[in-house]
C-alpha positions as CSV (number, residue, x, y, z in Angstrom):
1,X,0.4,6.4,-7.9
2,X,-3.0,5.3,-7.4
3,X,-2.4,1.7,-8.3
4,X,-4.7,-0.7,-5.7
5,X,-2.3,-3.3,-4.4
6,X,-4.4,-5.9,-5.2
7,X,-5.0,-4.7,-9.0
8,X,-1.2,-5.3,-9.0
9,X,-0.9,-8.8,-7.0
10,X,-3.4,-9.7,-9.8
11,X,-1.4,-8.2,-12.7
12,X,1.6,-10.7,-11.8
13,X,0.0,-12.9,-11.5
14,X,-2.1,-13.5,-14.5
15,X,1.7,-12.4,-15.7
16,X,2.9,-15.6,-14.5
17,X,4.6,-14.9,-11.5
18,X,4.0,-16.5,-8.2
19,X,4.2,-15.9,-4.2
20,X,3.3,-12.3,-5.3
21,X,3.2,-10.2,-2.4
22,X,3.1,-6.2,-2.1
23,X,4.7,-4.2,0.4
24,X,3.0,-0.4,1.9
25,X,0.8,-0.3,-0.3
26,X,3.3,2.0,-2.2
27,X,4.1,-0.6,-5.4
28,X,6.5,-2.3,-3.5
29,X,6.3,-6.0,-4.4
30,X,7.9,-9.0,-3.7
31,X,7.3,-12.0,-6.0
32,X,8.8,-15.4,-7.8
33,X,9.0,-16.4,-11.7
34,X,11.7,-17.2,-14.1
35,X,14.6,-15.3,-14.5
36,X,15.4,-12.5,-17.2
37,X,16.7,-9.5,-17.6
38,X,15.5,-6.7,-15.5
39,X,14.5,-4.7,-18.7
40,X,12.5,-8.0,-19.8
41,X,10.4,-8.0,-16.5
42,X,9.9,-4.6,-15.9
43,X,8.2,-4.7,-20.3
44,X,5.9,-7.8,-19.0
45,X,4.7,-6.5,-15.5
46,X,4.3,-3.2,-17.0
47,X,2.2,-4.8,-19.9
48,X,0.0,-6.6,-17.3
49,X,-0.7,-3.7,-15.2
50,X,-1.7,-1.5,-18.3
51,X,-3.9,-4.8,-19.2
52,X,-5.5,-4.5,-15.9
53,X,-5.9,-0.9,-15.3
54,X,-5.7,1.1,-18.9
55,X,-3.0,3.0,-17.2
56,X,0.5,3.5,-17.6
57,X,2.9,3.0,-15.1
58,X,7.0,3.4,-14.7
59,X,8.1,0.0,-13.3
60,X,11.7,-0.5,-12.2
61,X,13.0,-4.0,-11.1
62,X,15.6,-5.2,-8.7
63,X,16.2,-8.7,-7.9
64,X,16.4,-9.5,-3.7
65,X,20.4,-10.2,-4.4
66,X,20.6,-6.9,-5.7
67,X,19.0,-5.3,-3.0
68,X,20.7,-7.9,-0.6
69,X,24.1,-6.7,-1.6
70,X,23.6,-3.2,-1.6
71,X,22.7,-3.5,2.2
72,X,25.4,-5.6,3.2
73,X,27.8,-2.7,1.2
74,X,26.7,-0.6,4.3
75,X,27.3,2.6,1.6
76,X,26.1,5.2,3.9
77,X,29.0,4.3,6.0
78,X,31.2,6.2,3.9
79,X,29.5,9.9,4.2
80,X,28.7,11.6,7.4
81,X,25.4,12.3,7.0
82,X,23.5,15.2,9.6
83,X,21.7,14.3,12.3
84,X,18.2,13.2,11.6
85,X,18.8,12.2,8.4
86,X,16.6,9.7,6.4
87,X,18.2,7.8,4.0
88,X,16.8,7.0,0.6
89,X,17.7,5.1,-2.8
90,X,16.7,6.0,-6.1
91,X,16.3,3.6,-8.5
92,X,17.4,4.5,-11.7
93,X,16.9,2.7,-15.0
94,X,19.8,2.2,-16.3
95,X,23.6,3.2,-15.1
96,X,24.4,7.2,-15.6
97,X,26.7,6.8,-18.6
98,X,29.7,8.8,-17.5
99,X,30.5,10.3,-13.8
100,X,28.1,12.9,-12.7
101,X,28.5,16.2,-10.8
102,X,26.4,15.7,-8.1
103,X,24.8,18.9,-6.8
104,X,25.2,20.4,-3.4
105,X,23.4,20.4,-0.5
106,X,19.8,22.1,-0.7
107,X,17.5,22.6,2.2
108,X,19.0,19.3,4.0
109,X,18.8,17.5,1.0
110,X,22.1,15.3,-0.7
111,X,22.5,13.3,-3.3
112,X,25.4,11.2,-1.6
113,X,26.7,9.0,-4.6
114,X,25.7,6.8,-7.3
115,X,26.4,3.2,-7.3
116,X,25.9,1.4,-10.8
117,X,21.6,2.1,-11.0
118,X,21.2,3.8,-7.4
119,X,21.3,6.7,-6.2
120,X,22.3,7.0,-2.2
121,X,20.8,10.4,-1.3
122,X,19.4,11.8,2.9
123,X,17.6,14.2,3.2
124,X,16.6,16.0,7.1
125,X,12.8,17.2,7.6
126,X,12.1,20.5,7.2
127,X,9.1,23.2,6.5
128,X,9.6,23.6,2.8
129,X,8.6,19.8,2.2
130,X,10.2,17.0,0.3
131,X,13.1,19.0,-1.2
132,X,14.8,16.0,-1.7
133,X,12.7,14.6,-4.4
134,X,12.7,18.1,-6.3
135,X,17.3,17.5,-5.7
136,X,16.7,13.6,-7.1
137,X,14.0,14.4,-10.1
138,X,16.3,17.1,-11.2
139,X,19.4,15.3,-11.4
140,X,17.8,11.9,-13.2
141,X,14.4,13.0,-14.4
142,X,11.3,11.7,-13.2
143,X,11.7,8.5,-14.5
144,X,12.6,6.8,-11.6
145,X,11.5,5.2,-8.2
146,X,12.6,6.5,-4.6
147,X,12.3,4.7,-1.8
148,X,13.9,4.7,2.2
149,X,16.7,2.7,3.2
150,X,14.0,1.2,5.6
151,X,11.5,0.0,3.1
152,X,14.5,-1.3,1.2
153,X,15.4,-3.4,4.3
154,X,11.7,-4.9,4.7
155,X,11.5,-5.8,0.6
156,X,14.3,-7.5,1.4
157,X,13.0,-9.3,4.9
158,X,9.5,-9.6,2.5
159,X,12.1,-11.4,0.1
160,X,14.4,-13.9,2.1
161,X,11.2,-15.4,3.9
């Protein structure tokens, strides 16, 4: 939170990577270098930002491919999710070591499945606010990132082109 978009462009890029580009203006970001391993981007982007801003901030890396396949997996399709739902992923670090008991339902809030590093979860608007995240943060901690299936669509458009 509270990390200017163009404080970040600028951290990749004196980090090395290029066609950086952020996405609503919520640390989604889009951008072009050599590969490694997720763990080895997520140390060096993470250094650059603190370099920039003094701050510490959780970054969590997927690669477009990643992101591409989980789309085309259509994994909603397999749950029957209430009307009006929003669907989200969580990004987790690293894979849950063993199967998990997910918790039930709460307020319109699910945590569908887990698949490998993500977590498929809806949740449907309501008056007691985002009950979802409370469902997600006590399940994997707050160590993670959350985002719609929507934004996940447009990093990927952001991606591809």
């Amino acid at each position: 939170m509270n990390l200017k978009m163009p404080v970040l462009t600028a951290a990749l890029e004196d980090a090395g990577y290029s066609d950086v580009k952020t996405l609503l203006s919520s640390g989604n970001v889009v951008f072009a270098g050599r590969r490694a391993s997720d763990t080895a981007i997520e140390t060096k982007i993470q250094a650059a930002v603190e370099l920039k801003t003094t701050k510490k901030f959780g970054i969590i890396v997927r690669s477009i491919q990643e992101l591409q396949e989980l789309i085309d997996a259509e994994p909603y399709a397999a749950f029957r999710l209430p009307a009006g739902s929003k669907k989200v992923v969580t990004f987790l670090r690293t894979a849950p070591a063993a199967p998990i008991a997910l918790p039930p339902a709460r307020d319109g809030a699910r945590i569908w499945t887990v698949r490998g590093r993500d977590a498929l979860s809806s949740y449907v608007q309501n008056d007691k606010g985002p009950v979802f995240m409370t469902v997600i943060e006590k399940m994997f901690g707050k160590d993670v990132t959350t985002r719609t299936w929507d934004t996940v669509q447009k990093v990927v458009r952001a991606g591809a082109g």
